[in-house]
C-alpha positions as CSV (number, residue, x, y, z in Angstrom):
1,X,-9.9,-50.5,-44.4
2,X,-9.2,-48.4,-47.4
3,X,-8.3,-49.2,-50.2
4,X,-9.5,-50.8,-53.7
5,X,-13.4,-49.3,-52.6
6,X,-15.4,-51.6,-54.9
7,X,-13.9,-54.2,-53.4
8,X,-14.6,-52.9,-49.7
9,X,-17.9,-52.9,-50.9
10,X,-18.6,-56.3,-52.0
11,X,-17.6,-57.7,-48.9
12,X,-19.6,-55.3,-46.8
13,X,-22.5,-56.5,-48.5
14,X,-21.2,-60.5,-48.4
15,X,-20.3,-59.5,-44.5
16,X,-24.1,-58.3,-44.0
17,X,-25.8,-60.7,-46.2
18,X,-23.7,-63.6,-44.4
19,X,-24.5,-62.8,-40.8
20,X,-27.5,-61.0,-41.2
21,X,-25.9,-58.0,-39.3
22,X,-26.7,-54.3,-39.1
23,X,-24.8,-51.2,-40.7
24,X,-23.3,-50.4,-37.5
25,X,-21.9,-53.9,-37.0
26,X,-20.6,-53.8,-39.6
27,X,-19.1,-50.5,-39.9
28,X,-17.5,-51.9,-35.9
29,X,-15.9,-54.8,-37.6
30,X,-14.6,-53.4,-40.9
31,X,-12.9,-50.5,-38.9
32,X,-15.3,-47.9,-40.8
33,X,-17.9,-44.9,-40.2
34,X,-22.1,-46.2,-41.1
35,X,-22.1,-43.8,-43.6
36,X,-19.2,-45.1,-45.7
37,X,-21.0,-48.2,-45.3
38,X,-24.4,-46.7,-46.1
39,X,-22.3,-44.8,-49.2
40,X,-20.8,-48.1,-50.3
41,X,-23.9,-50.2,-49.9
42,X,-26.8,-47.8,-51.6
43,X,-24.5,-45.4,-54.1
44,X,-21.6,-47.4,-55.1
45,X,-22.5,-51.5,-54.8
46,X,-25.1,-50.9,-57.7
47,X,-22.6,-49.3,-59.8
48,X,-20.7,-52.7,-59.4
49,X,-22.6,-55.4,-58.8
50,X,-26.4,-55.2,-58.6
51,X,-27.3,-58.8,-57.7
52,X,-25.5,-58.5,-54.5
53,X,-26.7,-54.7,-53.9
54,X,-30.6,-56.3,-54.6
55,X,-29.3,-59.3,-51.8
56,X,-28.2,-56.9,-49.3
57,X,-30.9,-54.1,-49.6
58,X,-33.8,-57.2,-48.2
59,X,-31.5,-57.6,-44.8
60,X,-31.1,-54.0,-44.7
61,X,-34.8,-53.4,-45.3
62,X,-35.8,-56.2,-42.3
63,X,-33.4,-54.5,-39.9
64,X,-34.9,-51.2,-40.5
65,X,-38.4,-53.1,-40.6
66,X,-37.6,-54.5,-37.0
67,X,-35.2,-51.9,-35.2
68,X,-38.6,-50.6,-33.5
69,X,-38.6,-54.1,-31.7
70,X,-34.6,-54.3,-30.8
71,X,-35.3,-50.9,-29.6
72,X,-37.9,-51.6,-27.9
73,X,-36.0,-54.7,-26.3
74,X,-32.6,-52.4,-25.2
75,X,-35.0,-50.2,-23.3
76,X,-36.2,-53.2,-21.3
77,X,-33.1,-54.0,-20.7
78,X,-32.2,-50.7,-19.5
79,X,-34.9,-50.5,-17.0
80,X,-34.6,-53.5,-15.6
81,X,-30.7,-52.7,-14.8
82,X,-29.4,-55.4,-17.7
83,X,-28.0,-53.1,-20.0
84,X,-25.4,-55.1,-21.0
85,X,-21.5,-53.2,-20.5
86,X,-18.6,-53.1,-23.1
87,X,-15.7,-55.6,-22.0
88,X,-13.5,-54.0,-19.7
89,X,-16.2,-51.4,-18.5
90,X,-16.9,-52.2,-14.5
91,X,-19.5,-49.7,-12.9
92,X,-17.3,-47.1,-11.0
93,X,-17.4,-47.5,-7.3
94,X,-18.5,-44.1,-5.1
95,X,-16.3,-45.7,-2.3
96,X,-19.2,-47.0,-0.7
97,X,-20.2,-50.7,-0.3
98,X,-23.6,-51.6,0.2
C-alpha cells in the first residue's frame, strides 16, 4: 500500500479505531511492516490530523494495557494443545498413525 502516506495513515488509524484491532492486524491487512504503522500512527498522523491521532492512541494504549492478558490467554492455549493453526497448515504426519 504505498502511496499518498498521509492518506495511508488516516485509514490505519480509522482501520484501528473501527475494529478495535492491534498494530499487527493491522499492519496483516494493509499489506505493511508494524513499524510503518507505528511510524504513521505516533510520528506522522499528528502532523495531519490530531483528533484522529488522540482517537487512535486510547485503543492503542488499551491493547498495550491488556496484551499481558491475551498473552497470557495464547499460552493456555498452547498448553493445552489449542494453539490455533494458519489456514492451510495441517500438522505434518511422522508416517505413523496412532
Amino acid at each position: 500500500m504505498k502511496g499518498n502516506i498521509e492518506e495511508r495513515a488516516c485509514e490505519l488509524a480509522a482501520y484501528i479505531i473501527e475494529n478495535r484491532t492491534t498494530v499487527r492486524e493491522a499492519a496483516r491487512r494493509f499489506g505493511i511492516s508494524k513499524s510503518t504503522v507505528h511510524k504513521d500512527i505516533q510520528e506522522r498522523l499528528p502532523l495531519y490530523n490530531r483528533n484522529l491521532y488522540l482517537q487512535v492512541k486510547e485503543v492503542l494504549e488499551e491493547n498495550k494495557a491488556e496484551r499481558h492478558i491475551r498473552g497470557g490467554i495464547a499460552t493456555r492455549r498452547k498448553y493445552r494443545g489449542e494453539a490455533q493453526r494458519p489456514a492451510g497448515k495441517e500438522q505434518p504426519s511422522g508416517g505413523k498413525q496412532s
